[in-house]
TIVEX-704435 format. One record per residue (C-alpha): residue number from 1; residue in three letters; x, y, z. Coordinates in Angstrom, 3 decimals. Example, Ala and Ser with C-alpha at 12.3 -4.5 7.8 and 13.67 -1.06 7.14 Angstrom:
BEGIN
   nr  rest        px        py        pz
    1   ALA    12.300    -4.500     7.800
    2   SER    13.670    -1.060     7.140
//
This chain:
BEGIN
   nr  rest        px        py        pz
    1   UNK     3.176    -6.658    23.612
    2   UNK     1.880    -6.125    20.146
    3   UNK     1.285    -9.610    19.426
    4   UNK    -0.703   -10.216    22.490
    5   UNK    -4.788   -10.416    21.966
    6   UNK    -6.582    -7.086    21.880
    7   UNK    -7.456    -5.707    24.085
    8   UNK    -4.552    -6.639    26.682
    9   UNK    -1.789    -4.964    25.350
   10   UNK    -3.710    -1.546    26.392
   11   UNK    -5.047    -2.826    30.022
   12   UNK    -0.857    -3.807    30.345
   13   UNK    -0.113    -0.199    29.250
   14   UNK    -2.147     1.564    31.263
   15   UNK    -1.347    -0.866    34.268
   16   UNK     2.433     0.108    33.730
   17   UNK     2.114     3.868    33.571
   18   UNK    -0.215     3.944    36.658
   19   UNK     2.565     1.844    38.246
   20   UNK     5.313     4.361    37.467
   21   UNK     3.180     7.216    38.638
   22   UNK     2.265     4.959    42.296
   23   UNK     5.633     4.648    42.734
   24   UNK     7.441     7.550    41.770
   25   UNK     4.848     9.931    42.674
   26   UNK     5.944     9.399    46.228
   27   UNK     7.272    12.587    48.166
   28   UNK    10.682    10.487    49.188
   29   UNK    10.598     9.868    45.309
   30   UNK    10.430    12.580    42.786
   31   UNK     6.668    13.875    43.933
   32   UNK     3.367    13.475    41.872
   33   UNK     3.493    16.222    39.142
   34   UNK     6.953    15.010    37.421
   35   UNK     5.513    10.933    37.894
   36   UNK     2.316    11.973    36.504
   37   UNK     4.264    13.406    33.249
   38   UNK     6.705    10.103    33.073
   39   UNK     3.764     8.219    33.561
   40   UNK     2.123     9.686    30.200
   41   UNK     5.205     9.109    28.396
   42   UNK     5.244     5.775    29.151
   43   UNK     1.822     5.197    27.986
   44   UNK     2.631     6.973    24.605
   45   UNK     6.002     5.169    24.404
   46   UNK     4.093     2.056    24.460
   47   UNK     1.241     2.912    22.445
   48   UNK     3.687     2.841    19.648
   49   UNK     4.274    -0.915    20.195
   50   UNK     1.044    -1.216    18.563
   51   UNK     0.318    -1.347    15.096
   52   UNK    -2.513     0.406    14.132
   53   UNK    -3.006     3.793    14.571
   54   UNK    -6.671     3.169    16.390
   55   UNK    -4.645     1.463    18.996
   56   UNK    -1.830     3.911    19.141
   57   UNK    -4.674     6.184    20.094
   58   UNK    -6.234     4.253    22.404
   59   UNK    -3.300     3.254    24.361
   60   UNK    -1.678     6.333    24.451
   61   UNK    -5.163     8.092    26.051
   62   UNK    -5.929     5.915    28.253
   63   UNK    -3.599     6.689    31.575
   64   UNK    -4.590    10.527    30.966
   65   UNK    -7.678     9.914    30.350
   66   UNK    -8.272     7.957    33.733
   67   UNK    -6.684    10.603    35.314
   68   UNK    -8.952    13.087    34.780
   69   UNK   -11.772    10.805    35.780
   70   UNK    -9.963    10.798    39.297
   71   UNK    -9.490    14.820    39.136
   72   UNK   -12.862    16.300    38.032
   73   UNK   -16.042    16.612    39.358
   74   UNK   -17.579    14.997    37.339
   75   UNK   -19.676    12.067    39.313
   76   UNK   -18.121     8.428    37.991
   77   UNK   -21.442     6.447    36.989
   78   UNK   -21.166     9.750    33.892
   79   UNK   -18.122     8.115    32.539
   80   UNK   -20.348     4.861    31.692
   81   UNK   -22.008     6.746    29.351
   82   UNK   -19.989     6.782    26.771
   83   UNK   -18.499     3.316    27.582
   84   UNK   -22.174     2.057    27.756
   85   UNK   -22.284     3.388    24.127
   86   UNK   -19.359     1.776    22.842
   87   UNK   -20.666    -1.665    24.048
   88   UNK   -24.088    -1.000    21.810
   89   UNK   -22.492     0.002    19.057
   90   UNK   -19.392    -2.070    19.154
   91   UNK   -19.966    -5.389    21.295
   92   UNK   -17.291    -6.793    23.671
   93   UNK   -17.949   -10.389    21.275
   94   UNK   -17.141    -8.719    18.254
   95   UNK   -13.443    -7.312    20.151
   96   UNK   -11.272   -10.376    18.197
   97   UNK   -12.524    -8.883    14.820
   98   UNK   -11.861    -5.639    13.272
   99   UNK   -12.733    -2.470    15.109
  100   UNK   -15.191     0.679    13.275
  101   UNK   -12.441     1.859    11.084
  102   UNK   -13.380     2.938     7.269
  103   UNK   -12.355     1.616     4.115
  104   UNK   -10.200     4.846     2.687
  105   UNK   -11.779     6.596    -0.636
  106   UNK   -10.468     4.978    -3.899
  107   UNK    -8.466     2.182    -1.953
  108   UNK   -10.782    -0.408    -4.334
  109   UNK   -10.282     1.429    -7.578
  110   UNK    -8.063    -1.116    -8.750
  111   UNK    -9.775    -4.636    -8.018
  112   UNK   -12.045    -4.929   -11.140
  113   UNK    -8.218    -5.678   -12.957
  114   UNK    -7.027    -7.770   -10.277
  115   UNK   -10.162    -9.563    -9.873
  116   UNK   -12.586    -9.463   -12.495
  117   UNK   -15.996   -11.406   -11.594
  118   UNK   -19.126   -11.490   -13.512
  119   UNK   -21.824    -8.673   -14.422
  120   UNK   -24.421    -9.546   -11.541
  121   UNK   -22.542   -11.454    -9.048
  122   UNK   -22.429   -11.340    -5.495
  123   UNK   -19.898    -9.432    -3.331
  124   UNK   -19.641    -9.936     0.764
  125   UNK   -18.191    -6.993     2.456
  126   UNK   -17.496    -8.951     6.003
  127   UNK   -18.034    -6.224     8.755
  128   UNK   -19.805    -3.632     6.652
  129   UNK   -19.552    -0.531     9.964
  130   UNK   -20.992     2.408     8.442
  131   UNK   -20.816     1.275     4.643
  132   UNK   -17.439     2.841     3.081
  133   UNK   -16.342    -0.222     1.882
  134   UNK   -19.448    -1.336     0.333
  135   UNK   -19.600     2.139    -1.631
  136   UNK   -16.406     1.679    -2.471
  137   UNK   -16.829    -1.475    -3.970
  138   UNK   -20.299     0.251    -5.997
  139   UNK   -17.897     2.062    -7.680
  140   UNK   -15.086    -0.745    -8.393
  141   UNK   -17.649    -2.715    -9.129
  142   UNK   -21.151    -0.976   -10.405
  143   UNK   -23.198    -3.946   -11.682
  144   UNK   -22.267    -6.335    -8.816
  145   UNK   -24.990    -7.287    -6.030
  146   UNK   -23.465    -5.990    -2.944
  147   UNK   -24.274    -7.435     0.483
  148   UNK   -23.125    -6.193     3.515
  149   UNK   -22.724    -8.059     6.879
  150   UNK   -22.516    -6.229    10.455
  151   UNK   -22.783    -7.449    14.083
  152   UNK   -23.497    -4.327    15.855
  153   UNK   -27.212    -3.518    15.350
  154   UNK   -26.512     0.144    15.410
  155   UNK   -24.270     0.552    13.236
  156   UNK   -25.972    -1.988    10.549
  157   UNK   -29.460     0.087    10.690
  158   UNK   -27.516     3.080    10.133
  159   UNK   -25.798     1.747     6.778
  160   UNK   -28.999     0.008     5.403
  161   UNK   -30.028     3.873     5.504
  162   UNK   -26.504     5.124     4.121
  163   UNK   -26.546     2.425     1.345
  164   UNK   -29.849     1.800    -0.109
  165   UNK   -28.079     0.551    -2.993
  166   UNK   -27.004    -2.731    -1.039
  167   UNK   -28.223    -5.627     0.975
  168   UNK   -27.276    -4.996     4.852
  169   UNK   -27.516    -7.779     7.066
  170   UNK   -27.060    -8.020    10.887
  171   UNK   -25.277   -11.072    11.555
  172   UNK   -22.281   -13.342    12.312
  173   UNK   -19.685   -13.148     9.682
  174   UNK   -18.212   -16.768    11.027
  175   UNK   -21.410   -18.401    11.521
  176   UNK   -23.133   -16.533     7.812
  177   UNK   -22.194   -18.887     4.778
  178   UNK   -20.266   -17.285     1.900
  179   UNK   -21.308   -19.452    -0.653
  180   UNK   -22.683   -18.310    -3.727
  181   UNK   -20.300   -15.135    -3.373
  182   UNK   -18.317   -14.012    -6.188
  183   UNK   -16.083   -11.993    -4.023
  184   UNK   -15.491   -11.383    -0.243
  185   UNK   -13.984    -8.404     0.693
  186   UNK   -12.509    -7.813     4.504
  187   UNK   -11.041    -5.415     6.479
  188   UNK   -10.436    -7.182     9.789
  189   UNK    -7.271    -7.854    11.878
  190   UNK    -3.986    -9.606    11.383
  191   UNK    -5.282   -12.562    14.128
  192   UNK    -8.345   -13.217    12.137
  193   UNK    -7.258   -13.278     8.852
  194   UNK    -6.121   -17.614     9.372
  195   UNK    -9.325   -18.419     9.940
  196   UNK   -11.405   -15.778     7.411
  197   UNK    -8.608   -18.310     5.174
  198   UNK    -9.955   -21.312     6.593
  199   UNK   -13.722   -20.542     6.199
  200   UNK   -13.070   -19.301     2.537
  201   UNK   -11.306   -22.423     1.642
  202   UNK   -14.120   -24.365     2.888
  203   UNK   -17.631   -22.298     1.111
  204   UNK   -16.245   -20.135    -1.802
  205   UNK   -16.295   -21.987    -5.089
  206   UNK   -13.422   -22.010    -7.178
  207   UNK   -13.710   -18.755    -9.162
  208   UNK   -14.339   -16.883    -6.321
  209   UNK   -11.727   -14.351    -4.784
  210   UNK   -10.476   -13.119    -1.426
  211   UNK    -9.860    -9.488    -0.937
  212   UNK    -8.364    -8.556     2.222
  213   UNK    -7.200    -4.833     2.858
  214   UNK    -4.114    -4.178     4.729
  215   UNK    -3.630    -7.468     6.242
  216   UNK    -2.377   -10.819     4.644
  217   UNK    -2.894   -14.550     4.970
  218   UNK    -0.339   -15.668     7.118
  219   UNK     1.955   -18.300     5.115
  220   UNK     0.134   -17.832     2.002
  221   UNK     1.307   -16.528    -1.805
  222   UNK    -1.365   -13.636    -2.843
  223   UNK    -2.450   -13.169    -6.340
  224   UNK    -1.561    -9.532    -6.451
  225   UNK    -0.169    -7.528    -3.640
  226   UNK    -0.897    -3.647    -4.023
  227   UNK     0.495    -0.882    -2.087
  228   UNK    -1.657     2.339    -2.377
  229   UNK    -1.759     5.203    -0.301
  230   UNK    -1.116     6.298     3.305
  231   UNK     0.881     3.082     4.045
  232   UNK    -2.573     0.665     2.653
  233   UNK    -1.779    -2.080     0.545
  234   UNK    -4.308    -4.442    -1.056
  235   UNK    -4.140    -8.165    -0.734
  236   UNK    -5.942   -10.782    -3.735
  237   UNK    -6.639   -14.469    -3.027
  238   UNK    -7.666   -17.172    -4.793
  239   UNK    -8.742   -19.519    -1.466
  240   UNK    -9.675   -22.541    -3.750
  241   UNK    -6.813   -22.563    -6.158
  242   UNK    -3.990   -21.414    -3.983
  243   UNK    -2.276   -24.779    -2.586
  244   UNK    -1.347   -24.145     1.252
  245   UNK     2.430   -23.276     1.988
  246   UNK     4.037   -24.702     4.829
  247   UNK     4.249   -22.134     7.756
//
């Protein structure tokens, strides 16, 4: 289930543990209060299926969570609130890339060894969210431009404001070229990271490098591979000098 598109693995998960409680919530069965707890088991047993510990969350919440929409008095359009919220501030178009989740403090401290670019050059952090990786990369890299690029409109306002030291955009990161960048930097999702490969094979010139947190180029040879802390590990590309390998 964990290699299924996001977000289907949780609408399975959920679908399953409202199953179990439907059917073994029954009176002839063993009644609602013991279904309702093997239900939310189920839904946590599943949620570790997932990778990431975002979805873990997410997956494991969700049956209880709809559950207490059914039991409480509170009326139902209040519950599209918050929902309403998470589609302005993280669109349903930007669901195949990376979700709001921060680049962790001192993650980048090692890059200006692994990839060294020039004093003054351009750096694209891809998917900028609230701006930890772009202040991370201020202090990897101090006299580098640094442009960041975010979809949601909220969130990019917010981290023109919370890094006046860089160049926010609101934009596409597929559709925004990445030439003339000395470095990109990304922190996306295992299923986009063949064609963030593809795109920076095709724009970024051949001194340019490809720095992907946690998540690898499927079928490709990294530079340097670093493992830091908390289970992170740091992945350096060369897309313009590293020859293809066969899948």
């Amino acid at each position: 289930m964990r290699w299924l598109p996001w977000p289907l693995p949780a609408l399975l998960s959920w679908a399953a543990a409202w199953a179990i409680f439907l059917i073994l919530g029954q009176p002839e069965m063993i009644g609602w209060a013991p279904a309702l707890c093997l239900a939310a088991l189920a839904g946590a047993g599943l949620a570790l299926l997932q990778t990431r510990r975002w979805r873990r969350v997410i997956v494991a919440l969700g049956f209880p969570l709809s559950v207490l929409t059914l039991t409480t008095a509170v009326p139902a359009w209040a519950w599209l609130l918050p929902a309403a919220l998470l589609l302005l501030v993280y669109p349903a178009s930007t669901w195949r890339d990376a979700p709001l989740y921060p680049t962790p403090r001192g993650a980048l401290q090692c890059l200006p060894e692994l990839a060294p670019i020039p004093a003054g050059a351009a750096i694209l952090d891809l998917g900028c969210g609230l701006g930890h990786g772009l202040r991370e990369l201020r202090q990897a890299y101090p006299e580098a431009r640094l442009v960041g690029l975010e979809w949601s409109r909220p969130l990019a306002l917010v981290c023109r404001w919370l890094c006046p030291f860089a160049t926010v955009e609101r934009g596409d990161m597929w559709a925004r070229s990445w030439q003339g960048f000395a470095l990109i930097y990304v922190f996306q999702r295992p299923e986009s990271m063949e064609r963030v490969w593809e795109k920076a094979q095709r724009e970024l010139a051949s001194d340019a490098w490809l720095v992907s947190l946690d998540f690898e180029v499927p079928g490709q040879e990294p530079l340097a591979q670093v493992n830091l802390a908390r289970g992170h590990s740091l992945w350096v590309y060369k897309p313009a000098n590293v020859a293809q390998m066969p899948h």
